[in-house]
C-alpha positions as CSV (number, residue, x, y, z in Angstrom):
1,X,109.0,134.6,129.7
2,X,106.7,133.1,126.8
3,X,104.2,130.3,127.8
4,X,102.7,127.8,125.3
5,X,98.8,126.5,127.0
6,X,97.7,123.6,125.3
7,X,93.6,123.7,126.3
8,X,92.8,120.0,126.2
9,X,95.6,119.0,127.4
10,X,94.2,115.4,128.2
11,X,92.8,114.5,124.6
12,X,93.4,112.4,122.0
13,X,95.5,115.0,120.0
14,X,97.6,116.1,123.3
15,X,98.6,113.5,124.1
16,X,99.3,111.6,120.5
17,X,100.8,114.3,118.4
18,X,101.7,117.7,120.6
19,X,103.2,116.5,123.7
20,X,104.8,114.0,121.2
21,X,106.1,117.1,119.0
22,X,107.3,119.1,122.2
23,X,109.5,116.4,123.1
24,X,111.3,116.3,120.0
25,X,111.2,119.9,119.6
26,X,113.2,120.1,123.2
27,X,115.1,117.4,122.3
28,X,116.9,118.8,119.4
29,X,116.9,122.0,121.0
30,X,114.5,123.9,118.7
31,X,112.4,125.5,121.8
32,X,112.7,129.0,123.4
33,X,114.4,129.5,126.5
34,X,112.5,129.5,129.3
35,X,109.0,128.5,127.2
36,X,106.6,127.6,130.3
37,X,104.5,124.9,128.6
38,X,100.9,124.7,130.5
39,X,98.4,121.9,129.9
40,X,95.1,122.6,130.8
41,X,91.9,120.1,131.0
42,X,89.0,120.0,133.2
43,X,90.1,116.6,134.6
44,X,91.1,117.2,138.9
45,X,94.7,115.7,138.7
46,X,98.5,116.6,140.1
47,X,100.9,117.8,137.7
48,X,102.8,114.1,138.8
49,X,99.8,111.9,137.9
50,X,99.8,114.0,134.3
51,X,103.3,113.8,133.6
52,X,103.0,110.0,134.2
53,X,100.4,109.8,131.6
54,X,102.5,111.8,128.8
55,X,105.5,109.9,129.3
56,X,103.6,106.8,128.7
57,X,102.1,108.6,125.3
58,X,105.7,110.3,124.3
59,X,108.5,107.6,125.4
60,X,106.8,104.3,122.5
61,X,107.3,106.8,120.3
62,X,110.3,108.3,120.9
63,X,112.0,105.0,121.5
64,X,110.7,104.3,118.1
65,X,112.8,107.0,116.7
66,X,115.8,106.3,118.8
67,X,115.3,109.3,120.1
68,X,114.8,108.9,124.0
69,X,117.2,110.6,126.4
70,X,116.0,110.8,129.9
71,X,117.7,114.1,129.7
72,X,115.7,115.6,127.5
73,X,112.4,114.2,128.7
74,X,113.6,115.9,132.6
75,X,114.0,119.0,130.2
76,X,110.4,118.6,129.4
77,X,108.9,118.4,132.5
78,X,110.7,121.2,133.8
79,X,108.8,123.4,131.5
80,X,105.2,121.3,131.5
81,X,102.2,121.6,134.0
82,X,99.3,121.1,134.5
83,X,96.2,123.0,135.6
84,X,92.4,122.0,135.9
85,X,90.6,124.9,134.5
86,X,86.9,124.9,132.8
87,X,88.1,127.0,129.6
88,X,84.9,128.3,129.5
89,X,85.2,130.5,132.8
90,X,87.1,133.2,133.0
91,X,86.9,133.3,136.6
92,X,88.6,129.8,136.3
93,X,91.1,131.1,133.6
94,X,92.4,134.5,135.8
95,X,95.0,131.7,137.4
96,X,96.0,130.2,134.5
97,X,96.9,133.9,133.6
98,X,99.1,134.6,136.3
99,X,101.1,131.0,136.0
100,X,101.5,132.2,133.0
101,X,103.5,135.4,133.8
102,X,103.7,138.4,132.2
103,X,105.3,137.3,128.2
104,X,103.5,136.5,125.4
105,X,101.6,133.4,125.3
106,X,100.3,130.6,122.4
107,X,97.0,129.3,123.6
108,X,96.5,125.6,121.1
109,X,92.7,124.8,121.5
110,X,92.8,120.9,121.3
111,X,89.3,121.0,121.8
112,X,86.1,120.8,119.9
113,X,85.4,123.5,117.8
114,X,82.1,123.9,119.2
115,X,83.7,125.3,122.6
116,X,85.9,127.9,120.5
117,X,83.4,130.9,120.7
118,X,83.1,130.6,124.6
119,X,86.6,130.1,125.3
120,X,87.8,133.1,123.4
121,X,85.4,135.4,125.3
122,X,86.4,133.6,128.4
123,X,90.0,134.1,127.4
124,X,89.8,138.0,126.6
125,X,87.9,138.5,129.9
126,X,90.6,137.1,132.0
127,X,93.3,138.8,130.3
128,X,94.7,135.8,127.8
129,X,94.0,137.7,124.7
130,X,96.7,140.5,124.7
131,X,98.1,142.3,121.5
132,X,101.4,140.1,121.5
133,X,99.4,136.8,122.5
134,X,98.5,134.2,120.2
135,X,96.2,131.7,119.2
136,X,96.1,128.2,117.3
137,X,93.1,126.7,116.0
138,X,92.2,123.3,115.2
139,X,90.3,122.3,112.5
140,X,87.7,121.9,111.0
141,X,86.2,125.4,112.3
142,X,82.5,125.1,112.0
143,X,80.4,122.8,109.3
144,X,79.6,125.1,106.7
145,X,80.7,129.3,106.0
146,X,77.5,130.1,108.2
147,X,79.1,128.7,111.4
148,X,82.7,128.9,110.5
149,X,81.5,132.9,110.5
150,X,79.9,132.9,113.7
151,X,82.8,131.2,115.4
152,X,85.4,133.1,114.0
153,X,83.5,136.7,114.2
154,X,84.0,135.7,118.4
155,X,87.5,134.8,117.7
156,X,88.0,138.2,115.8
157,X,86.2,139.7,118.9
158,X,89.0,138.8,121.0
159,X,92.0,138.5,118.6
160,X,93.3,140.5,115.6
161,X,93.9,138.4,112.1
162,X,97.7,138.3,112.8
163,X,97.5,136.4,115.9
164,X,95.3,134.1,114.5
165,X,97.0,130.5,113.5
166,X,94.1,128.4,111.8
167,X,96.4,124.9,111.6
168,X,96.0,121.9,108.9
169,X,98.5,119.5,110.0
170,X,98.9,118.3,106.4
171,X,100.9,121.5,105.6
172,X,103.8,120.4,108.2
173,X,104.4,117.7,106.3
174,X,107.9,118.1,104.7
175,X,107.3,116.8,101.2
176,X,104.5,119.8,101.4
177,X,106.8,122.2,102.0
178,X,109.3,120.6,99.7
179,X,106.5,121.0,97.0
180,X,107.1,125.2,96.9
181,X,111.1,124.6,96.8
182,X,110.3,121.7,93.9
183,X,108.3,124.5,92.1
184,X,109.9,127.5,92.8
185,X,113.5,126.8,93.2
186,X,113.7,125.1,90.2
187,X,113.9,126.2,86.4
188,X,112.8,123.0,84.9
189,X,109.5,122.8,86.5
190,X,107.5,126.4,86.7
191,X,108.0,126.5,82.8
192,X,106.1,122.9,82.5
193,X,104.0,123.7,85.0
194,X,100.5,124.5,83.0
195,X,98.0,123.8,80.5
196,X,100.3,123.3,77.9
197,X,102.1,120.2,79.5
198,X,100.3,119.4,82.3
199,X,96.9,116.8,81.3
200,X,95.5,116.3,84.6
201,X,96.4,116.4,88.5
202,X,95.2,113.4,90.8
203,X,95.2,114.0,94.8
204,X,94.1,111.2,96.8
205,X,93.5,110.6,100.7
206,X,92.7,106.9,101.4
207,X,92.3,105.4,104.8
208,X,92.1,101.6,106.1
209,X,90.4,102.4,109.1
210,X,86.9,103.3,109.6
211,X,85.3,105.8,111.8
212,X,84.7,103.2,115.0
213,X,83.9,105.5,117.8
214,X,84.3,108.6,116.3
215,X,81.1,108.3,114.3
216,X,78.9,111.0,116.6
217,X,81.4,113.6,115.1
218,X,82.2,112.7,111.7
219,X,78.2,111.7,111.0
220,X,77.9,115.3,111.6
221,X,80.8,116.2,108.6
222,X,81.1,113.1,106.5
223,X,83.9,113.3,104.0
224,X,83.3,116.0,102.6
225,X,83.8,118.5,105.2
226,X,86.3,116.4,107.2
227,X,88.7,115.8,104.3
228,X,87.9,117.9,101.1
229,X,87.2,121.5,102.4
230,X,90.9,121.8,104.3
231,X,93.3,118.9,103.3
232,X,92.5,118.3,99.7
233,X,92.2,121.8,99.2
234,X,95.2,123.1,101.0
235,X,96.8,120.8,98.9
236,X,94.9,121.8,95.6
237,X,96.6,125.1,96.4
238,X,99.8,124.6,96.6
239,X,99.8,122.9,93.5
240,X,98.0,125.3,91.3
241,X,98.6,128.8,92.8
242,X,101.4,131.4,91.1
243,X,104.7,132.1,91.8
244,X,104.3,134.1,95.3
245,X,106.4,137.4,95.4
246,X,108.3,136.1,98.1
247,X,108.1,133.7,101.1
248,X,106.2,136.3,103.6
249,X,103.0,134.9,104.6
250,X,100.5,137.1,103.3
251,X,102.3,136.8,99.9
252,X,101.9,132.7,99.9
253,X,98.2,133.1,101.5
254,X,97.0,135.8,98.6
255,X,98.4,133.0,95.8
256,X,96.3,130.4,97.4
257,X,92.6,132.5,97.9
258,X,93.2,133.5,94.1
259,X,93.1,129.3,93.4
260,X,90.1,128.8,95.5
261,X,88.0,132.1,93.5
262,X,89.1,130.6,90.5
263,X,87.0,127.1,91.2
264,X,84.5,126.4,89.1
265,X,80.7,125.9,91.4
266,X,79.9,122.9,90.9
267,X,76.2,123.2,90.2
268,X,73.4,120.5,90.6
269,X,72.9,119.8,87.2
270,X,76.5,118.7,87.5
271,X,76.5,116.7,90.8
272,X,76.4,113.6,89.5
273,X,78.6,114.1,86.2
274,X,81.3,115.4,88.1
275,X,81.2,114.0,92.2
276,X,80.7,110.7,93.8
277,X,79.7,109.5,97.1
278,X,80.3,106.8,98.9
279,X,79.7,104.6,101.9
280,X,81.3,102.2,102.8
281,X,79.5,98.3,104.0
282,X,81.0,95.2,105.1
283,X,84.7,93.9,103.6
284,X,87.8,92.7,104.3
285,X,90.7,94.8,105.4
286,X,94.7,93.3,105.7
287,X,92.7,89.7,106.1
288,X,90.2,90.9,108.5
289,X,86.5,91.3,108.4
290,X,85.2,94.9,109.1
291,X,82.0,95.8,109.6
292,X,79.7,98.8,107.9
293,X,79.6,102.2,108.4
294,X,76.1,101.8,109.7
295,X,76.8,98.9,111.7
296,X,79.5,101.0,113.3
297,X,76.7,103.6,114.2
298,X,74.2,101.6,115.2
299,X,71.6,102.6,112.6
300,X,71.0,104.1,109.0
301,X,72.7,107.0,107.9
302,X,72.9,109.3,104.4
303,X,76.7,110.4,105.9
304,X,79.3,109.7,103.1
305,X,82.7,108.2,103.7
306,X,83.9,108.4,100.9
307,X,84.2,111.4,98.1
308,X,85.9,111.3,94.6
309,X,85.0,115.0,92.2
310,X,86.4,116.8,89.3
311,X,87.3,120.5,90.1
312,X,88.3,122.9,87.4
313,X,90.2,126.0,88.2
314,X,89.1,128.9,85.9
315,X,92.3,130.8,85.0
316,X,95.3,131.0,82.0
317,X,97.1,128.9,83.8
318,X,94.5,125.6,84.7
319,X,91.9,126.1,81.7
320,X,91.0,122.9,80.2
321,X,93.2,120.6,83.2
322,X,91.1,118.5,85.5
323,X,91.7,118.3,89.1
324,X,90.6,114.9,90.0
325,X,90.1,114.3,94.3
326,X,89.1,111.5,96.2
327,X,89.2,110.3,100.0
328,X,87.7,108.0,101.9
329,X,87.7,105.4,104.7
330,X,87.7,101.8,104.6
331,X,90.1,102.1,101.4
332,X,92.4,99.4,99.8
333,X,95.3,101.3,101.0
334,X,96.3,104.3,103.5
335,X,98.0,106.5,100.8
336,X,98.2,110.1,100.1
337,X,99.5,111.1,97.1
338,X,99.4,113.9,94.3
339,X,99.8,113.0,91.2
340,X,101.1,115.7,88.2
341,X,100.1,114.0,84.9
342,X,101.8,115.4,82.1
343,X,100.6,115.1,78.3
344,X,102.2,112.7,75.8
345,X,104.9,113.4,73.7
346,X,103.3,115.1,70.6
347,X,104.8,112.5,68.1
348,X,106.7,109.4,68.8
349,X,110.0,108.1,67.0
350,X,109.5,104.9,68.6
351,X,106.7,103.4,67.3
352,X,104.8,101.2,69.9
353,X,105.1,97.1,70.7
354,X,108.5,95.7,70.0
355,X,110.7,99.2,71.3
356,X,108.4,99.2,74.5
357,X,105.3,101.1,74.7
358,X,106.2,105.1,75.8
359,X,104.7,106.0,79.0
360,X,104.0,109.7,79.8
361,X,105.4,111.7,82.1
362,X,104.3,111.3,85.8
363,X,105.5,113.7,89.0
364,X,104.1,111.8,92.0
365,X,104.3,113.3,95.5
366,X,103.7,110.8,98.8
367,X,102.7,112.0,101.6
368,X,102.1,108.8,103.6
369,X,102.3,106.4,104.4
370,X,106.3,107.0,103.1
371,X,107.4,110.6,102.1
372,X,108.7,110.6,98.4
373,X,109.0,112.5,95.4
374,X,110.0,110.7,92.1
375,X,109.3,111.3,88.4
376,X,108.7,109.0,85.9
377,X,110.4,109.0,82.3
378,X,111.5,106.7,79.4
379,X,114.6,105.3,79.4
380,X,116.7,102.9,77.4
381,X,117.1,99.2,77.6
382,X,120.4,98.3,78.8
383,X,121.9,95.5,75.9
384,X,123.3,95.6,72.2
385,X,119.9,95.2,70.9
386,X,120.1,96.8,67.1
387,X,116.5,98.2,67.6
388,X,116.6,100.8,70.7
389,X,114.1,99.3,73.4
390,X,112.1,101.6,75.6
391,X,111.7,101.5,79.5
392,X,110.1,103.5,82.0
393,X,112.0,104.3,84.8
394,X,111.3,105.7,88.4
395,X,113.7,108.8,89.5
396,X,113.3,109.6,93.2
397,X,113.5,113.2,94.3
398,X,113.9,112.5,97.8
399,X,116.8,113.1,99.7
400,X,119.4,112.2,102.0
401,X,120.9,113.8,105.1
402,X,122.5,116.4,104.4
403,X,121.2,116.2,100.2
404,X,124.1,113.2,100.0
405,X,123.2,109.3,99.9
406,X,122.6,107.7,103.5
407,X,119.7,107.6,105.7
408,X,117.4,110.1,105.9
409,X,116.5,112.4,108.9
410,X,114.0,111.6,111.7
411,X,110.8,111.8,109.8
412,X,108.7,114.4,111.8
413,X,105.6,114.6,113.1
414,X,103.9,117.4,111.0
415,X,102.6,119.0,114.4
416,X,106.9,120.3,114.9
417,X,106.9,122.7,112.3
418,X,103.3,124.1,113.0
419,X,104.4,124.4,117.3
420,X,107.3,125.8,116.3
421,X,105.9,128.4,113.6
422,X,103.3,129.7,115.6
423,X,105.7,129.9,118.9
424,X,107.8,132.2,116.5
425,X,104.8,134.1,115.0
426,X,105.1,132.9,111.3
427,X,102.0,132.2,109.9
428,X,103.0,131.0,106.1
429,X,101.6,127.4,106.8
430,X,98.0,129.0,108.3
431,X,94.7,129.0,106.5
432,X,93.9,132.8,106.5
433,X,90.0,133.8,107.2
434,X,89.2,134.6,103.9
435,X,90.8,131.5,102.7
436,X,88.8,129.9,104.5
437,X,85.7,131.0,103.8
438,X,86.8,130.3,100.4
439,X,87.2,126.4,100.5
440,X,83.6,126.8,103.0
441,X,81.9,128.8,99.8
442,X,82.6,126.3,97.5
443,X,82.6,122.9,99.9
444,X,78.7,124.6,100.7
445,X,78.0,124.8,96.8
446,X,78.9,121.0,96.5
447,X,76.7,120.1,99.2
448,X,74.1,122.3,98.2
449,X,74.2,120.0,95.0
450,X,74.1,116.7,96.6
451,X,71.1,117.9,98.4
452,X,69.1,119.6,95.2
453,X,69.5,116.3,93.4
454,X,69.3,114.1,96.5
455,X,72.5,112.4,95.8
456,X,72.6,109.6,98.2
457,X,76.0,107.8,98.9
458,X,76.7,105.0,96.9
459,X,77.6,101.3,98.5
460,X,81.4,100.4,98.5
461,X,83.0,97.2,99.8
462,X,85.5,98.2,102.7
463,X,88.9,97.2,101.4
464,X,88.1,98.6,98.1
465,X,88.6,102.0,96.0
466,X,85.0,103.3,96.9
467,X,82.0,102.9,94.1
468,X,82.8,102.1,90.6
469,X,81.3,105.7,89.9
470,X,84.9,107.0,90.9
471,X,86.4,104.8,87.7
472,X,83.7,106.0,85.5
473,X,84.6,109.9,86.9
474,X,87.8,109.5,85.1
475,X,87.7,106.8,82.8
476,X,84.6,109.0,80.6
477,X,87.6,111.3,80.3
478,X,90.0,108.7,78.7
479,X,92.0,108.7,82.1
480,X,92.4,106.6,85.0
481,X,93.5,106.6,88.9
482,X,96.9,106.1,89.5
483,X,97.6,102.9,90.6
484,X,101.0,101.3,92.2
């Protein structure tokens, strides 16, 4: 019999996103028989007391969805417990091994990353670390290559590369995933997909809120390290890798390392020609006032909050097409988006004013806060009008249930798809070690530059886009940020 043991089984993220996931997962009947589901904290409470507390996290949301059945929450709780352990002792894991049983087991560390290295070891020495055992980490691991190394040689200590599940969250999403079938199930859009037609590609990550109490962790991080080195460039690579051989794993993974080799450094002559940062101060948010970053922390700090660069990918494919990212907090809007930006038509018929200006192409892909695909193109003007007028016209990409008109499915919490893919062992929608180190090698080299040429962040208002420098970024180009 399998078990799933989610260490930190108290926090934040247990209790908002994977107890959350579980439920729906058991609810639609997507879980293994007999999965034991063990929650482990270092908290002294009964199994009751902790059920109490998920159902209070789980049922809002549920309810939410429609989706509450008392059924299926009993279903739950027949498989979930809880145990007090210190993750760090093996002495205090050896009973969490034998409530475990004797199948293969999923550990989820939903803890800081800091604790990784001593829980592994702790976990090997009390026999949690088996050939068919697994386990999921939670990002960011480490700050920079030198500690993601560290931590992950102790992980490697205990566990091989193939039962290693390095999760981004952003990857679950399903317009992610619906970005391979858009590429690679479909003629029309590998042959565009390149230099030729492509001008740019825009990903953006904005945020309304601000760091509040969180601020002893992300001061550590900033933007940069939070946001860019796993989100932005998870998504990066799914945009600008090749055609995979096939859908196994390694074959997706290998695609996506080649994108991040293929990055330009971004040296520190070229900091500030080519990266911004940002911080935000006081503003306005949705008609409230919202203080500073530093007023948040309680005193002055050089952390950014906000990052906008150019990247260039050096290949056949990419030469010559900017890759344009920002993300921050404190934003106008909580949006994240990629945007394809194809070139213009190479001569118009049309002429310009009276037929309606031509717009080009745009593929834009939202992520949140609503999942969408649409493409933009030129239509007609409906009328009788002798002289043809122009319009441009949104076409969504999204779809239906079942692909027909009517309401879509549940939108799910990204966290499904990752619980489930690791409880069956595929690892396509993992970061890989060496993809990793990767996105550290080059996050390190921007840092690196910020340092050399002292880059300080730049003021923003909160409720803004960041510092006029992300404008100037692409408007020096003859471009500009997408805007709604």
């Amino acid at each position: 019999m399998a078990a799933l043991i989610l260490f930190g089984g108290g926090g934040d993220l247990a209790l908002r996103m994977l107890l959350p996931s579980l439920y729906f997962l058991d609810h639609d009947g997507l879980l293994p028989d007999g999965l034991k589901i063990i929650a482990a904290a270092r908290t002294e409470e009964t199994t009751e007391a902790y059920l109490k507390k998920v159902r209070e996290a789980v049922q809002p949301r549920a309810e939410a969805d429609n989706a509450w059945r008392e059924d299926s929450w009993r279903r739950l709780t027949e498989r979930l417990e809880y145990m007090a352990v210190d993750a760090t002792d093996a002495d205090s894991l050896k009973p969490l091994k034998a409530r475990a049983g004797e199948g293969a087991i999923t550990a989820f560390l939903a803890v800081s990353p800091s604790l990784y290295g001593r829980i592994v070891t702790a976990m090997k020495t009390a026999g949690l670390a088996g050939p068919d055992d697994r386990i999921v980490l939670e990002k960011p691991v480490g700050r920079d290559l030198e500690s993601f190394r560290e931590i992950d040689d102790a992980v490697a200590d205990a566990f091989d590369e193939r039962q290693v599940f390095r999760i981004d969250h952003y990857l679950g999403k399903e317009t992610v995933q619906n970005l391979i079938a858009l590429r690679f199930g479909n003629a029309i859009f590998e042959p565009l997909w390149n230099n030729l037609t492509i001008d740019h590609v825009q990903i953006t990550v904005g945020e309304t809120v601000g760091v509040g109490d969180r601020w002893p962790y992300y001061d550590e991080y900033g933007a940069l390290r939070d946001m860019v080195q796993n989100h932005m460039l998870q998504l990066l690579c799914l945009v600008a890798m090749e055609p995979p051989s096939d859908l196994d794993p390694d074959s997706v993974r290998n695609e996506k390392v080649k994108v991040l080799r293929s990055l330009r450094p971004i040296m520190a002559e070229d900091a500030e020609r080519v990266t911004v940062r940002g911080q935000y101060r006081a503003g306005d948010i949705e008609g409230r006032s919202v203080e500073s970053y530093e007023a948040e922390r309680g005193q002055p700090s050089d952390t950014e909050t906000f990052v906008a660069l150019r990247a260039d990918i050096d290949n056949w494919r990419w030469a010559g097409v900017p890759f344009f990212m920002r993300t921050g907090k404190r934003l106008a809007e909580k949006r994240t988006e990629i945007v394809i930006q194809f070139k213009p038509v190479p001569h118009s018929i049309f002429g310009h004013g009276e037929r309606g200006d031509i717009y080009d192409n745009r593929l834009v892909i939202e992520l949140q806060p609503d999942e969408d695909i649409s493409l933009s193109v030129m239509n007609k003007k409906p009328g009788l009008e002798q002289r043809m007028q122009l319009q441009p016209i949104q076409m969504s990409l999204s779809w239906g249930q079942d692909g027909k008109d009517g309401a879509a499915p549940r939108r799910r919490i990204a966290y499904e798809r990752l619980l489930l893919d690791a409880l069956h062992g595929d690892s396509t929608l993992f970061v890989r070690r060496d993809e990793a180190e990767q996105a550290w090698k080059w996050v390190d080299e921007v840092a690196d530059a910020w340092s050399c040429r002292e880059c300080r962040p730049l003021d923003y208002d909160a409720g803004s886009w960041g510092p006029e420098a992300a404008d100037l970024l692409l408007s020096r180009t003859g471009r500009k940020w997408n805007v709604r």
